[in-house]
C-alpha positions as CSV (number, residue, x, y, z in Angstrom):
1,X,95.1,130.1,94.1
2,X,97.0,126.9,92.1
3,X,97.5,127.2,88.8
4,X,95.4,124.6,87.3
5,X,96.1,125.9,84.0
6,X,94.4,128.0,81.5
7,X,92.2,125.6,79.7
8,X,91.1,124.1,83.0
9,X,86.8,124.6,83.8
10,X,86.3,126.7,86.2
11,X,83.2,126.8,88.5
12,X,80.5,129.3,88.0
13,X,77.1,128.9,89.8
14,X,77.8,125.5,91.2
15,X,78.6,124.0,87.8
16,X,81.7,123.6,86.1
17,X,82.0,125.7,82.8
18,X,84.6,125.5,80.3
19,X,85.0,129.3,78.8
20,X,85.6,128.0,75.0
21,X,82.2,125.9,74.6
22,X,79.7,127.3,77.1
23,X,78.3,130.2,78.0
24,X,75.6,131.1,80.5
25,X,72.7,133.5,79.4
26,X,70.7,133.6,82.0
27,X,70.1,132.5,85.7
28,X,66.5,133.2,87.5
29,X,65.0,132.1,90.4
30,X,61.2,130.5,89.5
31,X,58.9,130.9,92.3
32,X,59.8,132.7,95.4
33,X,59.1,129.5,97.7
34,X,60.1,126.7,95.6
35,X,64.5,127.0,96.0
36,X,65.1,126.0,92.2
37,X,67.1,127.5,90.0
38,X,65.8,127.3,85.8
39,X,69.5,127.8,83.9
40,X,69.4,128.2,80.3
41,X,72.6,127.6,79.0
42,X,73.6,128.0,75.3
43,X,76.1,125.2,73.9
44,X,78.0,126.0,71.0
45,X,79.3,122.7,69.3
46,X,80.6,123.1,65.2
47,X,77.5,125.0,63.5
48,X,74.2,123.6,66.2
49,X,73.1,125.4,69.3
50,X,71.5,123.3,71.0
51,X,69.8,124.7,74.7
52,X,69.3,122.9,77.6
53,X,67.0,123.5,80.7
54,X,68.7,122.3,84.1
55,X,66.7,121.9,87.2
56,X,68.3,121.3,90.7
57,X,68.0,121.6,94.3
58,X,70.8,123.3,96.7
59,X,72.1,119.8,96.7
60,X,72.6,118.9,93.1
61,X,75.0,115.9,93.5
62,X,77.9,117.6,91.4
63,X,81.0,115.5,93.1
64,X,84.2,116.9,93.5
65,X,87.2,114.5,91.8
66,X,90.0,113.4,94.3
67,X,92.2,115.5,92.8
68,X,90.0,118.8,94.2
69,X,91.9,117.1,97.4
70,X,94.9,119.4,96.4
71,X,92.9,123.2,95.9
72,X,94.8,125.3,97.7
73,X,97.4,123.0,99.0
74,X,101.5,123.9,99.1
75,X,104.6,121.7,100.0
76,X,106.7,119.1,98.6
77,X,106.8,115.4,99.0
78,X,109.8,113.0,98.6
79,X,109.3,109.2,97.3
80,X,111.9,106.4,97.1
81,X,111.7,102.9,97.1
82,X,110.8,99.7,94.6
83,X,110.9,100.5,91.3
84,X,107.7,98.3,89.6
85,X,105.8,101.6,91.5
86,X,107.8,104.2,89.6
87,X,105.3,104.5,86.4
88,X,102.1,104.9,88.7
89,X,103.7,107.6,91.3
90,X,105.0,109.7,87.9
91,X,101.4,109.6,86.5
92,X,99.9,110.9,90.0
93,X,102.8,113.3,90.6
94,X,102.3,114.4,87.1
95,X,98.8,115.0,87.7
96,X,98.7,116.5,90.8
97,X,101.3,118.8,90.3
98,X,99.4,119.9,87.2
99,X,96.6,120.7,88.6
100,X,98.5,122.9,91.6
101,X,101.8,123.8,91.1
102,X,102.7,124.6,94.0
103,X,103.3,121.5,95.2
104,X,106.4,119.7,94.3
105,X,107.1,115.7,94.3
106,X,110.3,114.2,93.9
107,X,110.8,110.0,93.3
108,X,113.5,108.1,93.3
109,X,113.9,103.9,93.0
110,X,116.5,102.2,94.9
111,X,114.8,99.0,95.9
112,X,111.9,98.4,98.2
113,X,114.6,98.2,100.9
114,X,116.1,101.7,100.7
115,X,112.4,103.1,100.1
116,X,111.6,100.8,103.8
117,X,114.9,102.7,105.6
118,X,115.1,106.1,104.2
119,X,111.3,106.7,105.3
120,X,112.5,104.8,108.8
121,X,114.7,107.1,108.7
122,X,113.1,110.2,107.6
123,X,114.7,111.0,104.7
124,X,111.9,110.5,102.4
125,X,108.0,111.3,103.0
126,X,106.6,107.6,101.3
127,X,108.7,104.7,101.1
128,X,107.2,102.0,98.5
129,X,107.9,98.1,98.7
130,X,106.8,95.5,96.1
131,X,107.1,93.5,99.6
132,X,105.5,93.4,102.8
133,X,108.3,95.3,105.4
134,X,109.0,92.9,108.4
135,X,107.6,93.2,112.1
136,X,111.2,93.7,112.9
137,X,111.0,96.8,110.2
138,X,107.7,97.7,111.2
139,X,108.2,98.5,114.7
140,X,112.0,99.8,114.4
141,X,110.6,102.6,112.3
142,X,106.7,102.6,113.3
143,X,105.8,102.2,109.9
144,X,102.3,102.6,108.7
145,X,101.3,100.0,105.9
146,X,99.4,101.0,103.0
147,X,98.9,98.3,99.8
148,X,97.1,100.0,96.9
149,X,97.1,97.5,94.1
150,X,98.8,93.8,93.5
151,X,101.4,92.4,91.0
152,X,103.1,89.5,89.4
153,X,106.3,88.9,88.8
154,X,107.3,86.9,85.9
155,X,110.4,84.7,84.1
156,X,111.4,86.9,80.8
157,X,113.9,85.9,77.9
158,X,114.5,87.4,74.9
159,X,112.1,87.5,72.2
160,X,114.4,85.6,69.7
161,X,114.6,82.4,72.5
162,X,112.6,79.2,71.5
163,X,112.3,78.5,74.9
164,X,109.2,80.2,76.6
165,X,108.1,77.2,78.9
166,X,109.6,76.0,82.1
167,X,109.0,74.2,85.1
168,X,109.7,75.2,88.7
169,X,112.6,72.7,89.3
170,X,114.2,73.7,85.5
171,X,113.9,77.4,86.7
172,X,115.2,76.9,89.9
173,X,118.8,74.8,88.6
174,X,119.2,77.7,85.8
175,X,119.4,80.2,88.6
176,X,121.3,78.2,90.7
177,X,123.6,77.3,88.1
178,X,122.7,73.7,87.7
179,X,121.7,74.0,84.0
180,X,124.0,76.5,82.1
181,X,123.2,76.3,78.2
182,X,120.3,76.6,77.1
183,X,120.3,73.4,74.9
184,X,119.7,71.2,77.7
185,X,116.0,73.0,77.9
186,X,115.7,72.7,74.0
187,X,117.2,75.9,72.7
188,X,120.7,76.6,70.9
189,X,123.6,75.7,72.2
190,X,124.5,78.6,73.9
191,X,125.0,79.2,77.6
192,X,122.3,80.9,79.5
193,X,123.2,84.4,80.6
194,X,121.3,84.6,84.4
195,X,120.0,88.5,85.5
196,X,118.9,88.8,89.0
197,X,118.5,92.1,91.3
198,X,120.0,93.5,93.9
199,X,119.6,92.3,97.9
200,X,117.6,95.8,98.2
201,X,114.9,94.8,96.0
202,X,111.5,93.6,96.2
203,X,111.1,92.2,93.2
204,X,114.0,89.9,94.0
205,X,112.1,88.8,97.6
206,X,109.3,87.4,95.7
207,X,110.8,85.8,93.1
208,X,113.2,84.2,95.4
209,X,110.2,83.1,97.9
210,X,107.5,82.2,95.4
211,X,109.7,81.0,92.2
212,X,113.1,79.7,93.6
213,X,111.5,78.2,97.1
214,X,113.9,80.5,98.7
215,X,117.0,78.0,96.6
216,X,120.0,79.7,95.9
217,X,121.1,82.2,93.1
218,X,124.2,81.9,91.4
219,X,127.1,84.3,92.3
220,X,128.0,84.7,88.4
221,X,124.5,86.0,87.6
222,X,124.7,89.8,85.9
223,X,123.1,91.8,88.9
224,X,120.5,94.8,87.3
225,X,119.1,97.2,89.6
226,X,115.6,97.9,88.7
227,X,112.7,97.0,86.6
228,X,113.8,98.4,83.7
229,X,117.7,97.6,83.5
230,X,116.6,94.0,83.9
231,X,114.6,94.9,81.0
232,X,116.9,96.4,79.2
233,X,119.4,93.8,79.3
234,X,117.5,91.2,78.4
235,X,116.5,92.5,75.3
236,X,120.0,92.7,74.5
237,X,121.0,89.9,75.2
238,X,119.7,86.6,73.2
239,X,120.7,84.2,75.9
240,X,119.8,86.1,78.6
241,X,117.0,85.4,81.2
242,X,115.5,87.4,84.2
243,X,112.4,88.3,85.8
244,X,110.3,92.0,86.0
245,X,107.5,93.2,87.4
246,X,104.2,92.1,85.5
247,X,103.3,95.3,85.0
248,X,106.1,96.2,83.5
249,X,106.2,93.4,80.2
250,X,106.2,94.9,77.3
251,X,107.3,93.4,73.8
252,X,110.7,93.9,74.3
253,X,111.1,90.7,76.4
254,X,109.0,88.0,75.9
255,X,107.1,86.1,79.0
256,X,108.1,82.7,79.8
257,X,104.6,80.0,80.7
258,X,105.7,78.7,84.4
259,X,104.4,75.6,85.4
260,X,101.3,75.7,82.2
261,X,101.0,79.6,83.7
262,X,102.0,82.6,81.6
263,X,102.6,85.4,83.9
264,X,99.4,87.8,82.6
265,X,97.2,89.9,84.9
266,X,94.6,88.1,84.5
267,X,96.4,84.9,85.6
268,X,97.4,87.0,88.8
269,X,93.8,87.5,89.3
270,X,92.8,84.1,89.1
271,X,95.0,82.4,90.9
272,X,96.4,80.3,88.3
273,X,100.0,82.3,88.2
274,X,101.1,82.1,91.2
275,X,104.2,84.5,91.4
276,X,102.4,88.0,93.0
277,X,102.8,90.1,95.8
278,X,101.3,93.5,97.1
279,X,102.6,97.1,96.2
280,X,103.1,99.0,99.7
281,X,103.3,102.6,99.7
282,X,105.0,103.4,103.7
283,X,105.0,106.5,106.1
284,X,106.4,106.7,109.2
285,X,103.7,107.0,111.6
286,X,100.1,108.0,110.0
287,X,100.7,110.1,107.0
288,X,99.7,113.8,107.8
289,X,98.3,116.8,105.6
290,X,99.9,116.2,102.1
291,X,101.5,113.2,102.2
292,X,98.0,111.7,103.6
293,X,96.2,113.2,100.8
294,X,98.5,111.5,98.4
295,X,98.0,108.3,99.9
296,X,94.4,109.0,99.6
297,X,94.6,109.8,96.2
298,X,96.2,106.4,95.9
299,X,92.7,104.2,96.8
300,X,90.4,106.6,94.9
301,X,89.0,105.3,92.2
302,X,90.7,107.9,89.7
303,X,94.1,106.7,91.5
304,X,93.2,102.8,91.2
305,X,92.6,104.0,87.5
306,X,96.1,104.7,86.8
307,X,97.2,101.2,88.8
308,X,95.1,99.2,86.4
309,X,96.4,101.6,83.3
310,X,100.2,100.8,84.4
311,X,99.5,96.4,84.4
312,X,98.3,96.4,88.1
313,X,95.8,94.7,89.8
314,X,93.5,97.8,91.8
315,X,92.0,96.3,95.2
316,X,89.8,98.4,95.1
């Protein structure tokens, strides 16, 4: 059986007893025709006892979580791919492999484009995207499409920057290299250090459809690798400017308003920011035994849980 460990309940008479605060007394049968069951149970909580009468039929609507998906299962699972989905695949790795330790997940970032090719190619079991894969991707690898929650992705500076509104057209020359110090946009006169990501990347695809109108980006832009380098270096840098994953803002950059927008997820919701794509979690083919469970996991409401806890937007 999985180690679910020690503090875990474990079922006893169709319910779910914990060892340390309940205790069962006493189970009879009342009436030889009438199927019910009269439990007493004694619950211990500080100094009060308090006792509680249960009545139920053999269906008694106890529901099993989705995480009872992975009783008894065994095997591992690789994961690669865009890197805005790294905090919600550690939270359900981390949970599932609590629960059942005999099963074994591995992720890895890269880029929606290496998650899209190394499933293609078999290397890994899940390949995320923060994009959409192509047709021309979809049927060179047979892929199988699976979008669990949606996301922004928003214009950051550094906190210390006066300048936390821009249009379209003033974002679109500072990444092309039109406007190069930030005093031309009402800031110091310093230039303006441009981050961008890699060709691999997701994030990139929709910033560089939906933000820059698929204009150009300028060859002396500092070139980070994933949601949380561009992060990074922003912070540290007080000219700097780049764009993360919505769900990945925190206080160490600070959003810039696009167009009277501020890149929220509420604004994502609405409409009103405009900036958002889908998260894709890929297989090759349909997803089989424990990779198809994960997925599954994924949609359930525990799973959409952890989406909206990381800054996503569930769809379900």
């Amino acid at each position: 059986m999985p180690n679910r460990g020690e503090n875990r309940p474990r079922p006893v008479d169709g319910f779910l007893r914990n060892r340390h605060i309940l205790k069962i007394y006493r189970i009879s049968l009342i009436g030889t025709g009438e199927g019910m069951l009269n439990t007493i149970f004694q619950c211990r909580f500080f100094q009060a006892v308090l006792t509680c009468l249960f009545f139920f039929g053999t269906a008694s609507g106890v529901s099993a979580g989705a995480i009872d998906l992975f009783t008894s299962e065994k095997g591992d699972i690789k994961i690669s791919g865009g890197t805005a989905h790294i905090p919600v695949m550690k939270d359900v790795a981390k949970l599932i492999m609590e629960y059942n330790r005999d099963i074994r997940i591995s992720i890895a970032g890269g880029g929606s484009g290496v998650g899209i090719k190394q499933v293609g190619e078999g290397l890994v079991d899940i390949g995320n995207s923060g994009r959409k894969p192509t047709d021309d991707e979809i049927q060179k690898y047979s892929l199988k499409l699976f979008q669990w929650a949606i996301d922004g992705v928003g214009v950051v500076v550094n906190p210390q920057n006066p300048v936390k509104t821009l249009s379209t057209l003033q974002l679109t020359e500072i990444f092309s290299g039109k406007i190069t110090n930030w005093k031309f946009l009402g800031g110091p006169d310093k230039p303006i250090n441009v981050y961008t990501r890699d060709n691999s990347s997701g994030t990139r695809e929709v910033f560089w459809e939906k933000a820059l109108d698929k204009g150009e980006i300028t060859d002396k832009a500092n070139v980070v690798v994933s949601n949380g380098a561009m992060k990074t270096a922003v912070a540290n840098d007080p000219y700097g400017i780049g764009y993360v994953s919505v769900g990945h803002m925190d206080n160490s950059t600070a959003p810039v308003i696009l167009d009277g927008a501020e890149p929220t997820i509420d604004n994502v919701k609405n409409g009103s920011y405009k900036i958002a794509r889908g998260l894709f979690s890929n297989t090759k083919g349909e997803p089989k035994e424990l990779v198809k469970k994960f997925i599954d996991f994924l949609f359930s409401p525990e799973g959409q849980q952890i989406a909206a806890k990381n800054g996503f937007i569930p769809i379900k």
